[in-house]
N, CA, C and O atoms as a DFTB+ gen file, in Angstrom:
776 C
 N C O
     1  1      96.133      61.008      61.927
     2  2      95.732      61.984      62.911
     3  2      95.696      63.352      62.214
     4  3      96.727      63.867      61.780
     5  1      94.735      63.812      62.136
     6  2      94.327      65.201      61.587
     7  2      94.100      66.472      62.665
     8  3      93.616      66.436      63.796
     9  1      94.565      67.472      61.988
    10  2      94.451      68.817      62.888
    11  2      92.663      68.745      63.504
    12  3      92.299      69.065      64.635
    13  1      91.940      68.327      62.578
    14  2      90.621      68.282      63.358
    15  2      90.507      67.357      64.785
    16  3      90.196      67.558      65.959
    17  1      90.944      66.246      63.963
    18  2      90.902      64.971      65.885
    19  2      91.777      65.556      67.006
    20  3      91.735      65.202      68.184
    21  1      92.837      66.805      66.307
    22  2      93.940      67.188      67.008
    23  2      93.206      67.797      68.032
    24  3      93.279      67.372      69.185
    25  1      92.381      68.924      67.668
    26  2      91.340      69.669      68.365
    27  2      90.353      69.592      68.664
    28  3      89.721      70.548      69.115
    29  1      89.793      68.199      68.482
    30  2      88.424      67.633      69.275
    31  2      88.730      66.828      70.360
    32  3      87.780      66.438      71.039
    33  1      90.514      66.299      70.851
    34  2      90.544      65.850      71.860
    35  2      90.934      66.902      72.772
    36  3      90.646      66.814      73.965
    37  1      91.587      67.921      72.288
    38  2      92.184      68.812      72.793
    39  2      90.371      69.722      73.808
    40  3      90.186      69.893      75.012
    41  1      89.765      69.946      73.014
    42  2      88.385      70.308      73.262
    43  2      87.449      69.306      74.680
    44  3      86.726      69.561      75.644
    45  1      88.028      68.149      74.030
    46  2      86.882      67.171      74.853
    47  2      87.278      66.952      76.232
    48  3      86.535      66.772      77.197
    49  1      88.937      67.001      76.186
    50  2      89.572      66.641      77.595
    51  2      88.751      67.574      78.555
    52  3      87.907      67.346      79.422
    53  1      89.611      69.264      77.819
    54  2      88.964      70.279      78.542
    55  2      87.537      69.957      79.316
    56  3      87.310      69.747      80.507
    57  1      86.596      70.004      78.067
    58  2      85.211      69.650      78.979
    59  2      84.669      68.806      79.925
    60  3      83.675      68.941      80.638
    61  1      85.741      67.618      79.790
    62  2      85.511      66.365      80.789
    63  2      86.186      66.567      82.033
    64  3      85.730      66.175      83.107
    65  1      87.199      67.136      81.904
    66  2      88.030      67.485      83.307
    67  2      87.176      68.751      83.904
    68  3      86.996      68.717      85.121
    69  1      86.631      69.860      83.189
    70  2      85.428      70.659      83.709
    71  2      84.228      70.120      84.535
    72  3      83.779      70.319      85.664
    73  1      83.937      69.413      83.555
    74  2      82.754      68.496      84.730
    75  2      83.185      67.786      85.873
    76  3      82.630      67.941      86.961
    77  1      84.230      66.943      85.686
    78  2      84.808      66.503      86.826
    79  2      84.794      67.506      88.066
    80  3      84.301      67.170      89.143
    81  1      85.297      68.611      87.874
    82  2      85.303      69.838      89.047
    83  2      83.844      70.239      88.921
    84  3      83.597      71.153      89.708
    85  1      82.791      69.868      88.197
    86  2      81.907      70.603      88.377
    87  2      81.710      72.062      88.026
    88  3      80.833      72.629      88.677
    89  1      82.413      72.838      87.045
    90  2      82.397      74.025      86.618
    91  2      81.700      74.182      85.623
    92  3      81.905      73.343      84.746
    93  1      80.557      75.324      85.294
    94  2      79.857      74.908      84.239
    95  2      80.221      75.726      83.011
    96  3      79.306      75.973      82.226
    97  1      81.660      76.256      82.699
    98  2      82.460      76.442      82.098
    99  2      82.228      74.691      80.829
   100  3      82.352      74.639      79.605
   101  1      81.961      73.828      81.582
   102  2      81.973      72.164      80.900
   103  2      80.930      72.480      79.614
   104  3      81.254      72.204      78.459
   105  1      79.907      72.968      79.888
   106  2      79.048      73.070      79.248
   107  2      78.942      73.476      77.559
   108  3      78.470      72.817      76.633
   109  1      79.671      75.022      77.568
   110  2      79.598      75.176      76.432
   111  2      80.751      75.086      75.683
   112  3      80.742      75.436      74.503
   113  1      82.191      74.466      76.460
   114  2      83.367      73.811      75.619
   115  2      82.810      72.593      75.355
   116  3      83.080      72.379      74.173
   117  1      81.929      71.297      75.969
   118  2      81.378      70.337      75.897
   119  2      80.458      70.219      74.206
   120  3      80.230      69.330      73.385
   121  1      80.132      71.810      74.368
   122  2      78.879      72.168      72.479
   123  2      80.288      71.951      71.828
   124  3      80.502      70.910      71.206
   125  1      81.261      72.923      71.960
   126  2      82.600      72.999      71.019
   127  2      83.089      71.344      70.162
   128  3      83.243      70.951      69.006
   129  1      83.202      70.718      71.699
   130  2      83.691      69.280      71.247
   131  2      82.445      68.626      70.245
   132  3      82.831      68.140      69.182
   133  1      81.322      68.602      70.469
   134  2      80.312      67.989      69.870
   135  2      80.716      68.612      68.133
   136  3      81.034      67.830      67.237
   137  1      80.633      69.919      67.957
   138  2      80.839      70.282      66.660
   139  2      82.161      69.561      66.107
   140  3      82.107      68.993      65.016
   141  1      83.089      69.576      66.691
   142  2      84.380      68.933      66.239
   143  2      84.245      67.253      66.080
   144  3      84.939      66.669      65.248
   145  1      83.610      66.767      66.658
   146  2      83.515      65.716      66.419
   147  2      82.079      64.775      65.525
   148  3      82.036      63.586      65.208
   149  1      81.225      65.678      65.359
   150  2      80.345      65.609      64.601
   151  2      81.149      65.262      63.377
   152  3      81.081      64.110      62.949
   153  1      82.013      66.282      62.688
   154  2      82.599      66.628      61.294
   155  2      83.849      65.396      61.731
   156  3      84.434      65.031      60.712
   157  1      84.179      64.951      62.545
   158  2      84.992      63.556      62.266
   159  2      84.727      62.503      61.867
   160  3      85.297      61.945      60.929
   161  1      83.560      61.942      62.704
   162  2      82.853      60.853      62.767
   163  2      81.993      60.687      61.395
   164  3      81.662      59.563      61.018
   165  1      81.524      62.275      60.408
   166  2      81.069      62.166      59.444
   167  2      82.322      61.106      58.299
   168  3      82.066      60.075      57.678
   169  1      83.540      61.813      58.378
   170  2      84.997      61.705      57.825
   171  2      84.914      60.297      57.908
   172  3      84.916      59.534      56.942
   173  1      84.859      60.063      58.789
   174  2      85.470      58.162      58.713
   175  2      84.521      57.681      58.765
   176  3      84.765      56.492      58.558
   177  1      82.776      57.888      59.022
   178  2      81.441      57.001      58.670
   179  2      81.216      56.183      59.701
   180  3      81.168      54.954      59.656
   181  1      81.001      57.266      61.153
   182  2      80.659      56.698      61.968
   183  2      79.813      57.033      62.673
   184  3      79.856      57.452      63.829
   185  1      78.376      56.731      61.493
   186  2      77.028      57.783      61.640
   187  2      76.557      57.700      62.973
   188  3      76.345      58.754      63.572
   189  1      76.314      56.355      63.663
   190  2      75.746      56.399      64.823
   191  2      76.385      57.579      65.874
   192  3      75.637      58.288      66.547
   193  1      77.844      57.692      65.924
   194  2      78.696      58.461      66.740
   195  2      78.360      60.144      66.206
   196  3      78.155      61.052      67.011
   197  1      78.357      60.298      64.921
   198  2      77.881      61.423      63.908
   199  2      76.609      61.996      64.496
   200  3      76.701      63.192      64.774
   201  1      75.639      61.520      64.709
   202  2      74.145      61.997      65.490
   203  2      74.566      61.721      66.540
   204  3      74.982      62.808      66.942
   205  1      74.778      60.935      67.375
   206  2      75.103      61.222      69.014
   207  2      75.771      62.663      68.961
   208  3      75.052      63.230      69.784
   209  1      76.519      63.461      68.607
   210  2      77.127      64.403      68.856
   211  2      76.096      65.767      68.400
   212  3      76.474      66.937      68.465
   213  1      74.751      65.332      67.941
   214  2      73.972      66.190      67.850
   215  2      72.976      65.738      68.743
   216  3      72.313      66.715      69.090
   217  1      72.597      64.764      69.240
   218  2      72.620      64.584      70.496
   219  2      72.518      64.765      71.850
   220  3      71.706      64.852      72.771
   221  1      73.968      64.791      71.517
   222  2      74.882      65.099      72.856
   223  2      74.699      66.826      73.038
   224  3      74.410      67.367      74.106
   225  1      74.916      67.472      71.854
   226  2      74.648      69.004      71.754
   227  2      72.901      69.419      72.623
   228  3      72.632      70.000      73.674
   229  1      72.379      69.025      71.963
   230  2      71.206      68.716      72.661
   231  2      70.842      68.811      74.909
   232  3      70.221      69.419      75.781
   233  1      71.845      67.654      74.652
   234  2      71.650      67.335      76.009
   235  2      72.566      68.399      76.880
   236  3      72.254      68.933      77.945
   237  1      73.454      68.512      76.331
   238  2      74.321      69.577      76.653
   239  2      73.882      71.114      76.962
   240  3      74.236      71.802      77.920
   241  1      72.959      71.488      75.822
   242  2      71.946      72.612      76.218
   243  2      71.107      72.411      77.361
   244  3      70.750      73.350      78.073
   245  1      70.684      70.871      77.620
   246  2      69.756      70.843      78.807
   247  2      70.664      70.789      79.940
   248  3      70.207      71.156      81.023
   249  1      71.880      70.393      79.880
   250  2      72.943      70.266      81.034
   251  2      72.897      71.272      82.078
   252  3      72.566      71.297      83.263
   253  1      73.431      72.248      81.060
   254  2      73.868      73.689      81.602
   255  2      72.515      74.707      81.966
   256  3      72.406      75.748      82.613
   257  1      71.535      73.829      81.188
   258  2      70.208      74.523      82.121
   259  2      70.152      73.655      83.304
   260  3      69.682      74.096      84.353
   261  1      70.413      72.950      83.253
   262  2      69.794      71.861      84.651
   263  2      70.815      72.598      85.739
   264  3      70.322      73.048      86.773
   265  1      72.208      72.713      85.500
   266  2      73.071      73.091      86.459
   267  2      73.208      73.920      86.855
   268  3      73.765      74.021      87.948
   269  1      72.626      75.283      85.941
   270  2      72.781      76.840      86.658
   271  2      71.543      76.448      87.498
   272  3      71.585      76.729      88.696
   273  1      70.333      75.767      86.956
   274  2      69.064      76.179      88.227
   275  2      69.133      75.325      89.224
   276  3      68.469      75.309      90.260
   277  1      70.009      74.577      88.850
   278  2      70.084      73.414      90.615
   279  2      71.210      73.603      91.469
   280  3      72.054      72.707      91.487
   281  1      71.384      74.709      92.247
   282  2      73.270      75.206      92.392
   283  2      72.541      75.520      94.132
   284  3      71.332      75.727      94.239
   285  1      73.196      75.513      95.009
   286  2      73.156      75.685      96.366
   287  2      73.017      77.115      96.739
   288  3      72.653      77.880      95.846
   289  1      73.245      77.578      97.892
   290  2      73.249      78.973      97.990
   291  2      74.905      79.417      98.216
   292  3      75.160      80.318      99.015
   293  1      76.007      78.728      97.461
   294  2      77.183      78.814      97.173
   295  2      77.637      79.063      95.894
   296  3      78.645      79.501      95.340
   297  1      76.245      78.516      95.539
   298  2      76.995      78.562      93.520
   299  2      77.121      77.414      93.003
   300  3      77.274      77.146      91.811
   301  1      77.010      76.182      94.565
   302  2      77.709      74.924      94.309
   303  2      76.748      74.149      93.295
   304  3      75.781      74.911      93.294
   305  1      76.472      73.270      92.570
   306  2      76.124      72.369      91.493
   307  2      75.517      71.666      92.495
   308  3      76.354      71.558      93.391
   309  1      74.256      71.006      92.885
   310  2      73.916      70.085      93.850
   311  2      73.955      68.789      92.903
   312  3      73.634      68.728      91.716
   313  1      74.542      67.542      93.927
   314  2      74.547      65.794      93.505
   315  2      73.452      65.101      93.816
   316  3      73.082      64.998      94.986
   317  1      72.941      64.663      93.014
   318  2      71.729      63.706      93.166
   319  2      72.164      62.411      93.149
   320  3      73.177      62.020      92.570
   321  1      71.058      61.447      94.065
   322  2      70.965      60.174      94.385
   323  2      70.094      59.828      92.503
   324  3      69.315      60.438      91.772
   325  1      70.909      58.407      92.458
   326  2      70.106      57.907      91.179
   327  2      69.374      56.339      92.142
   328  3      69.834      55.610      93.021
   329  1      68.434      56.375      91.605
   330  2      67.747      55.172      92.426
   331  2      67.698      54.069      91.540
   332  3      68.047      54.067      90.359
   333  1      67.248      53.155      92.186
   334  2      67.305      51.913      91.335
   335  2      66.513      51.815      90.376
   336  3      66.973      51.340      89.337
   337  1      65.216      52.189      90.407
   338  2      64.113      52.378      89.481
   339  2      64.889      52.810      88.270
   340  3      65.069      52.096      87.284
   341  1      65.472      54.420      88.470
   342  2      65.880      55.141      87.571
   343  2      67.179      54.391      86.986
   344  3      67.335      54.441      85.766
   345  1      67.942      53.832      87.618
   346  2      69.220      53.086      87.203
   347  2      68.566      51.997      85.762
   348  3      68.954      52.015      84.594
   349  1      67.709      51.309      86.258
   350  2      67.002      50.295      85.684
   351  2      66.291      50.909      84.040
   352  3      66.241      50.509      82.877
   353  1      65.898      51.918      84.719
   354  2      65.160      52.676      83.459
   355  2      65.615      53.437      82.712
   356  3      64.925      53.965      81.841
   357  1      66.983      53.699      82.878
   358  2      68.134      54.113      81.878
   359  2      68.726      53.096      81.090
   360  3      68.936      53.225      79.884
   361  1      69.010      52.038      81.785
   362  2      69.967      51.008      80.920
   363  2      68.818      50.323      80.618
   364  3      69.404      49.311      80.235
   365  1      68.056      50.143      80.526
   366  2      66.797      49.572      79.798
   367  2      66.623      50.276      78.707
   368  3      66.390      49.529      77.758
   369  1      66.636      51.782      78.324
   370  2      66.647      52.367      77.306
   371  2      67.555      52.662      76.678
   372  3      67.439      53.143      75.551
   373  1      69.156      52.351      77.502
   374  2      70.095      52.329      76.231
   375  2      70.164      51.305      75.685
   376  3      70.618      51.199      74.545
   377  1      69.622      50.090      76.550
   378  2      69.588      48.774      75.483
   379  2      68.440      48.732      74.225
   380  3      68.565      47.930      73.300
   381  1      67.190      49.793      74.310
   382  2      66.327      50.166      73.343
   383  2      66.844      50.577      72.412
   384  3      66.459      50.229      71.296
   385  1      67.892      51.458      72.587
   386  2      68.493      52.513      71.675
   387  2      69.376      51.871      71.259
   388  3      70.156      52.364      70.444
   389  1      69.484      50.797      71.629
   390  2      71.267      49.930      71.042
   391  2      70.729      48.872      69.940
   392  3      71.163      48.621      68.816
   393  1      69.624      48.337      70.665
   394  2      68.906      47.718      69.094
   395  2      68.744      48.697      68.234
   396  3      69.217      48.417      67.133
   397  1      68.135      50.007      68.323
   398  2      67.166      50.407      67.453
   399  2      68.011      51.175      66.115
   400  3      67.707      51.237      64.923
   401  1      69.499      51.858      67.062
   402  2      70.057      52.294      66.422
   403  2      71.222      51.277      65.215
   404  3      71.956      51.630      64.291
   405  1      70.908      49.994      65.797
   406  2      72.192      49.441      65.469
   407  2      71.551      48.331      64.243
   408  3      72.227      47.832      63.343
   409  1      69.793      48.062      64.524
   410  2      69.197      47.847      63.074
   411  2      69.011      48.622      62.219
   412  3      68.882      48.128      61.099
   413  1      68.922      50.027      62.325
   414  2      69.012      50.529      61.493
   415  2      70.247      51.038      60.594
   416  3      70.225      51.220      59.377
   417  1      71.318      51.225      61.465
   418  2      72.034      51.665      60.703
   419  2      73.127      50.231      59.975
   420  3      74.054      50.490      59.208
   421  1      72.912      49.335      60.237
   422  2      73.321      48.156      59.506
   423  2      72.619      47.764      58.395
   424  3      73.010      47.099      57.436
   425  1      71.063      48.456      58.723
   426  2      69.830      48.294      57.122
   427  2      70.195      48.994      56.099
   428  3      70.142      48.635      54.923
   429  1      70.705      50.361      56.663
   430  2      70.246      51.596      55.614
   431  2      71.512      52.466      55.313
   432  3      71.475      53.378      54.487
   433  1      72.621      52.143      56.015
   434  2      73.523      52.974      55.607
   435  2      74.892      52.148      54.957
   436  3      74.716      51.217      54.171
   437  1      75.976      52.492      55.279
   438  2      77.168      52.155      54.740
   439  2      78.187      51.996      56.146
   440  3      79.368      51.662      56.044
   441  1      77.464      52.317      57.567
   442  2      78.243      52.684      58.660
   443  2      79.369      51.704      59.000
   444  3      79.038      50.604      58.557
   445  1      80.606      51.643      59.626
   446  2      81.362      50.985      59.945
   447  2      81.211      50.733      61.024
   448  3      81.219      51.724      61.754
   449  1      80.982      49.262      61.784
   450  2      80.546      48.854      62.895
   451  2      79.704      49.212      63.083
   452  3      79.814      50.429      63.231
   453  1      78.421      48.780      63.236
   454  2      77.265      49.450      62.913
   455  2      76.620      49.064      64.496
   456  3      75.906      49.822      65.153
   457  1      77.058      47.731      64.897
   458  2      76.193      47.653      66.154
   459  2      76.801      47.679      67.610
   460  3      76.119      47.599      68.632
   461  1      78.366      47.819      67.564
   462  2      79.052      48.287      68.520
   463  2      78.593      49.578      68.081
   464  3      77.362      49.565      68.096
   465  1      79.162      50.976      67.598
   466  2      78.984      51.949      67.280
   467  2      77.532      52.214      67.876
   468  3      77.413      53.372      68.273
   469  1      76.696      51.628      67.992
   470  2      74.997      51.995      67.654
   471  2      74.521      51.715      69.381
   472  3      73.678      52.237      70.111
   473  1      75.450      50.716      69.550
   474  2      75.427      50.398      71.243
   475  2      75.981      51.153      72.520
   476  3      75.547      51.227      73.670
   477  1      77.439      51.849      71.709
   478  2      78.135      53.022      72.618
   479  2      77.564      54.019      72.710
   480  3      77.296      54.485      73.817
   481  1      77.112      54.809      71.209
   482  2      76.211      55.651      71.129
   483  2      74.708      55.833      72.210
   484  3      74.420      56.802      72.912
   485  1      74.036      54.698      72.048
   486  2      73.133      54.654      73.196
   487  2      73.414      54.938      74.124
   488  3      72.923      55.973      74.575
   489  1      74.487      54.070      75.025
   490  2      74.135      54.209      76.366
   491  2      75.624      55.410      76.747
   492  3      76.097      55.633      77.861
   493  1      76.000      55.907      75.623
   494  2      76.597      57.504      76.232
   495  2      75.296      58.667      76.069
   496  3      75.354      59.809      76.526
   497  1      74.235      58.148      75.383
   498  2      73.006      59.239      75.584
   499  2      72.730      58.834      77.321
   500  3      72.410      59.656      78.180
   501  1      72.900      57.711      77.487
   502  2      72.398      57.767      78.713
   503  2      72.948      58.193      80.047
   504  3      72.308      58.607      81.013
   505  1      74.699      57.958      79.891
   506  2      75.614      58.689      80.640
   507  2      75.574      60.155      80.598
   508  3      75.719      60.757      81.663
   509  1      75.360      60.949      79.276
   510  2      75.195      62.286      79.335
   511  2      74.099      62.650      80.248
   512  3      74.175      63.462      81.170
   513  1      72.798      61.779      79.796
   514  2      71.647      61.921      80.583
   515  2      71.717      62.431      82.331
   516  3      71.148      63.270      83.029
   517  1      72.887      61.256      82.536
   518  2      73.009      61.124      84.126
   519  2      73.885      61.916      84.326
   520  3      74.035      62.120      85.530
   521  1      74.669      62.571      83.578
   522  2      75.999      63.736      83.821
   523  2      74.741      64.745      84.387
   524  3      74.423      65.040      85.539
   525  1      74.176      65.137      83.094
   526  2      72.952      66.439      83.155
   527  2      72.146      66.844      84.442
   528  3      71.830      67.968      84.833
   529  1      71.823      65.207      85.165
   530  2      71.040      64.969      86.155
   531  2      71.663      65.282      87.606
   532  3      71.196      65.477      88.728
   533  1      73.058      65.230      86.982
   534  2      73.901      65.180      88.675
   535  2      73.891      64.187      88.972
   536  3      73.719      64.272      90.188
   537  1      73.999      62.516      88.566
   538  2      74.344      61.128      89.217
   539  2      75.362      61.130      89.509
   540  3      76.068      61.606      88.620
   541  1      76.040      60.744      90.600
   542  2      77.600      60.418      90.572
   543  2      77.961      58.927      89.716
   544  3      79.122      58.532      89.611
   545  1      76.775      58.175      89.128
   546  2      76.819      56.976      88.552
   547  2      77.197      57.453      87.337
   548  3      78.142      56.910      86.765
   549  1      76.736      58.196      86.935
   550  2      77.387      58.779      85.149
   551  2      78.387      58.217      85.254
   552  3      78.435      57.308      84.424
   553  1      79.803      58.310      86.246
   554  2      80.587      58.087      85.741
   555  2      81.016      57.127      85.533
   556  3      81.709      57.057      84.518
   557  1      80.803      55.648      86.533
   558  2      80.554      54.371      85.960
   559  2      79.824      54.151      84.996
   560  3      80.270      53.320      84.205
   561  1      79.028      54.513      84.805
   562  2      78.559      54.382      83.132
   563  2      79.364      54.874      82.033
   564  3      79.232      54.339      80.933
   565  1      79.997      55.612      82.157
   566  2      81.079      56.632      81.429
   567  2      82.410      55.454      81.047
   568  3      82.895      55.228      79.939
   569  1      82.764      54.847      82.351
   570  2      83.869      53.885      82.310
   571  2      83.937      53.084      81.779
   572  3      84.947      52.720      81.176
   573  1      82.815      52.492      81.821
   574  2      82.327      50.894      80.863
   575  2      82.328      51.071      79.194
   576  3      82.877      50.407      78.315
   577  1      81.223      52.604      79.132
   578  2      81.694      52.926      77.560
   579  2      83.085      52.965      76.734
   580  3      83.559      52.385      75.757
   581  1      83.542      54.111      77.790
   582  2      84.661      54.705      77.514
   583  2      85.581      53.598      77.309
   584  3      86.672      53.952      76.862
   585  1      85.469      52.654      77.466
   586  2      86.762      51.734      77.911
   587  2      86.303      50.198      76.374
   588  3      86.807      49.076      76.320
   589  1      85.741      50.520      75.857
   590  2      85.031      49.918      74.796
   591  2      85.316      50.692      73.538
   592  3      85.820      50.106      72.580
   593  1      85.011      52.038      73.478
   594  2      85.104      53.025      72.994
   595  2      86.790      52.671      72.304
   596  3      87.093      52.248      71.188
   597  1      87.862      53.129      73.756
   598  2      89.306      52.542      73.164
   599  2      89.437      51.782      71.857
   600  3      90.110      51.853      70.828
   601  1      88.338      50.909      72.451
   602  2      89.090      49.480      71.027
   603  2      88.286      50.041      70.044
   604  3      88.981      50.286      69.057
   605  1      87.199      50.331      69.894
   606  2      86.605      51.288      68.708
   607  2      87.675      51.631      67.810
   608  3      87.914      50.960      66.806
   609  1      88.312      52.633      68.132
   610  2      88.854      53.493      67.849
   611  2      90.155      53.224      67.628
   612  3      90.583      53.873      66.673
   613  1      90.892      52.575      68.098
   614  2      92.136      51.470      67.517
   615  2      91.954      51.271      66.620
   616  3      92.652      51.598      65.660
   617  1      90.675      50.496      66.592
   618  2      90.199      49.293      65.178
   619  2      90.157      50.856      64.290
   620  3      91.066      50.973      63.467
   621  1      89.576      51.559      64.356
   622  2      89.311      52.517      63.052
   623  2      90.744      53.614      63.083
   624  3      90.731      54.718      62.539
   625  1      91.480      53.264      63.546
   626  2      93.094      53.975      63.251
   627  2      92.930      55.692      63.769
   628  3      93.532      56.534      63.102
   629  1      92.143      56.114      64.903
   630  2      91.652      57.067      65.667
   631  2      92.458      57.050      66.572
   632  3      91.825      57.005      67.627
   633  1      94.148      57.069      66.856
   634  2      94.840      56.915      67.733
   635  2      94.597      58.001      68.725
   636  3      94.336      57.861      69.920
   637  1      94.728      59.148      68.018
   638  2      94.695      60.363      69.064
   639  2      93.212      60.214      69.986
   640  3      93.207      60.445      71.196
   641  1      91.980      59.800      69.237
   642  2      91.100      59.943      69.774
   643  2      90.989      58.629      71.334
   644  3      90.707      58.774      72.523
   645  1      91.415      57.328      70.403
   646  2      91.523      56.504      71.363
   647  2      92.253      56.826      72.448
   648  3      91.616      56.595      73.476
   649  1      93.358      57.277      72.647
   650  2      93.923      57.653      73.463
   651  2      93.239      59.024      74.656
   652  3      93.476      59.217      75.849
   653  1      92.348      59.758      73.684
   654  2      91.347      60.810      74.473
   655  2      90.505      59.764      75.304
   656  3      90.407      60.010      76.506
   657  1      89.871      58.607      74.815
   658  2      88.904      57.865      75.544
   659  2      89.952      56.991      76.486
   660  3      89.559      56.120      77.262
   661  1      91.054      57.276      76.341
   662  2      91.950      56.004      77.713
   663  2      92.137      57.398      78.755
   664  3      92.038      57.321      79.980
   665  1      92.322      58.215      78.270
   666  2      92.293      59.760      79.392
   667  2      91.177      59.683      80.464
   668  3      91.261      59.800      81.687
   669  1      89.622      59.350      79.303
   670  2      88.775      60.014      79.830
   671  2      88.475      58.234      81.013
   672  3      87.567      58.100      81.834
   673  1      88.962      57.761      80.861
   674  2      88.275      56.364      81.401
   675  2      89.363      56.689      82.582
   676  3      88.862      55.947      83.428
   677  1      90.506      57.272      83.254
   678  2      90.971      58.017      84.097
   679  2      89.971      59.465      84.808
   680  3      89.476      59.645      85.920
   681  1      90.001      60.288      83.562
   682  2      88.851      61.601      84.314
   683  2      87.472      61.221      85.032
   684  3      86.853      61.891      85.859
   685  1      87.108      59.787      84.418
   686  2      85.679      59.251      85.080
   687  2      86.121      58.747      86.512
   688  3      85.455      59.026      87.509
   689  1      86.983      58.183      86.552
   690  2      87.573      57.875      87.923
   691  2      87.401      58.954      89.147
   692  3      86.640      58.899      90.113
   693  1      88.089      59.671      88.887
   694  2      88.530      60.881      89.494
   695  2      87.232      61.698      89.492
   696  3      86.999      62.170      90.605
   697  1      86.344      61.989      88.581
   698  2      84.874      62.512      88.369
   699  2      84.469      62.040      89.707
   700  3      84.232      62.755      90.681
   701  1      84.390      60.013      89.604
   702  2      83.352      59.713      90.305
   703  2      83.637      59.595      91.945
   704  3      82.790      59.271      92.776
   705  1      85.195      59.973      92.246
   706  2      85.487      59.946      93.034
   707  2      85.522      61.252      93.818
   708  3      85.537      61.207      95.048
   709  1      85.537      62.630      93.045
   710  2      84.955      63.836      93.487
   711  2      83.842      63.661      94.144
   712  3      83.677      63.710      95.363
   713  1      82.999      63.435      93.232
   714  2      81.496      63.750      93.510
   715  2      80.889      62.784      94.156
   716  3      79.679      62.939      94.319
   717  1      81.527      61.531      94.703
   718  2      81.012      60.569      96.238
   719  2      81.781      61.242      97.079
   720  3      81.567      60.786      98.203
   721  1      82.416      61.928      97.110
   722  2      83.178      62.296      98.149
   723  2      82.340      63.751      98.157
   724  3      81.942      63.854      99.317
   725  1      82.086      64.411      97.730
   726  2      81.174      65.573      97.957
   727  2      79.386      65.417      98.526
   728  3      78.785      66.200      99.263
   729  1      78.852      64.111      97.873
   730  2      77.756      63.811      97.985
   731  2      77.765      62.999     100.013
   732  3      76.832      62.917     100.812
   733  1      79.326      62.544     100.161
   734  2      79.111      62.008     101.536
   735  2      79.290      63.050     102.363
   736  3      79.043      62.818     103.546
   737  1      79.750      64.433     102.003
   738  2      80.086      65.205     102.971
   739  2      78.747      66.455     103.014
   740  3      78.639      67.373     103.826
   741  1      78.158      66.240     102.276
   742  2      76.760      67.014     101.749
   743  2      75.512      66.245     101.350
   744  3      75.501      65.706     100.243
   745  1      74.205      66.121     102.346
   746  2      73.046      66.001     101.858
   747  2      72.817      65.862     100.688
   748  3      72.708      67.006     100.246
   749  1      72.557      64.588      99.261
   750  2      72.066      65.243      98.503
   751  2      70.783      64.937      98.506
   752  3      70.241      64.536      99.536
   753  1      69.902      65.134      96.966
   754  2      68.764      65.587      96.986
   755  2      68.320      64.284      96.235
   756  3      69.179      63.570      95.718
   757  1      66.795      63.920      96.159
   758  2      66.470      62.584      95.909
   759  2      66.261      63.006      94.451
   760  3      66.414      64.186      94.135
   761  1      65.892      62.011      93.493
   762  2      65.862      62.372      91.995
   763  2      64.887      63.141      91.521
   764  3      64.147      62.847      90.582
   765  1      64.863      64.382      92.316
   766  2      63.506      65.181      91.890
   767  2      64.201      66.157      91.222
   768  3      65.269      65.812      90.716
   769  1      63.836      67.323      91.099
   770  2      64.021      68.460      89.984
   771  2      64.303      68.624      88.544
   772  3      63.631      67.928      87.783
   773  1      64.997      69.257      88.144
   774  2      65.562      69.500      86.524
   775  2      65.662      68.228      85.936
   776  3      66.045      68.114      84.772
C-alpha cells in the first residue's frame, strides 16, 4: 500500500459519496481521483484500468456539464428514467468494449488480466455513462462491477484499493437508494436532454 493508493481511495470515496448526495462538488474531485489512479494502474500494469481513467476524465468533464445544465429551479440535479431500449444499448456496448478491449490488450501488451480487467473497464464506461445521464440504474451497474472489481484487486495485492471498491459497493446502495427515493417523490424526465 503506497501513499499514492493511500490518496486515490481517500479521493475516490470523497467523489462517490458526492454523487451519492448529488453535489456537483463530485465532479471535479471525481478528475482528482482519475489522475491518481491513472499513475497506479500504470505502476502495477493495469492498462485497460490505466485508459479507463482517461476515460473516465473525459466523461467526467461531460458529467458536470450535463449536471449544471439539467438542475431544477432549486439547483436540484434532475433523475432520469433509463428505458429499456437504452438499458439494452448500453450493456450491449459494454459487452463490445469488453471484447474489443480485452483482444487487444491480451495481443499487444504485457497487461495483467487482460480480459477481466478489459471487461470491468467497459462496462464502468458504461456506469459512468449512466452516472452522467442521471439513471438511478448506474448504480446497479456500479454494484455488479464494483463487487468483481474486489477480487481484482485482492488478486493484484491492492488491499487498500479493494477495500475502496467493498466501500463503494455500499455507497452504490445508498446512491441507488437516494435517488429512487427522490425520483418517486419527483416527476422525472424521460431520456431526453444532455
Amino acid at each position: 500500500m503506497s501513499p499514492l493508493e493511500i490518496a486515490a481511495v481517500i479521493i475516490s470515496f470523497l467523489a462517490i459519496w458526492l454523487t451519492a448526495r448529488r453535489h456537483m462538488l463530485c465532479w471535479p474531485v471525481g478528475l482528482l481521483s482519475c489522475a491518481l489512479y491513472f499513475k497506479l494502474f500504470l505502476d502495477v500494469r493495469l492498462y485497460a484500468d490505466m485508459m479507463l481513467q482517461i476515460l473516465f476524465g473525459l466523461s467526467v468533464l461531460y458529467g458536470w456539464w450535463a449536471w449544471y445544465r439539467d438542475r431544477d429551479g432549486a439547483g436540484e440535479v434532475i433523475i432520469r428514467r433509463l428505458s429499456r431500449t437504452q438499458a439494452v444499448a448500453g450493456l450491449a456496448a459494454g459487452a463490445l468494449g469488453s471484447w474489443a478491449i480485452g483482444w487487444f490488450t491480451s495481443h499487444y501488451t504485457d497487461a495483467s488480466l487482460p480480459w477481466i480487467d478489459a471487461t470491468l473497464s467497459s462496462f464502468s464506461l458504461v456506469a459512468q455513462y449512466w452516472t452522467a445521464r442521471r439513471y438511478p440504474a448506474n448504480w446497479l451497474l456500479w454494484i455488479v462491477v464494483d463487487v468483481i472489481y474486489v477480487g481484482m484487486f485482492l488478486f493484484k495485492a491492492l488491499w487498500l484499493t479493494a477495500g475502496l471498491y467493498a466501500a463503494m459497493i455500499a455507497l452504490a446502495a445508498i446512491g441507488y437508494a437516494r435517488w429512487r427515493k427522490i425520483a418517486r417523490n419527483r416527476p422525472t424526465e424521460g431520456g431526453t436532454g444532455a
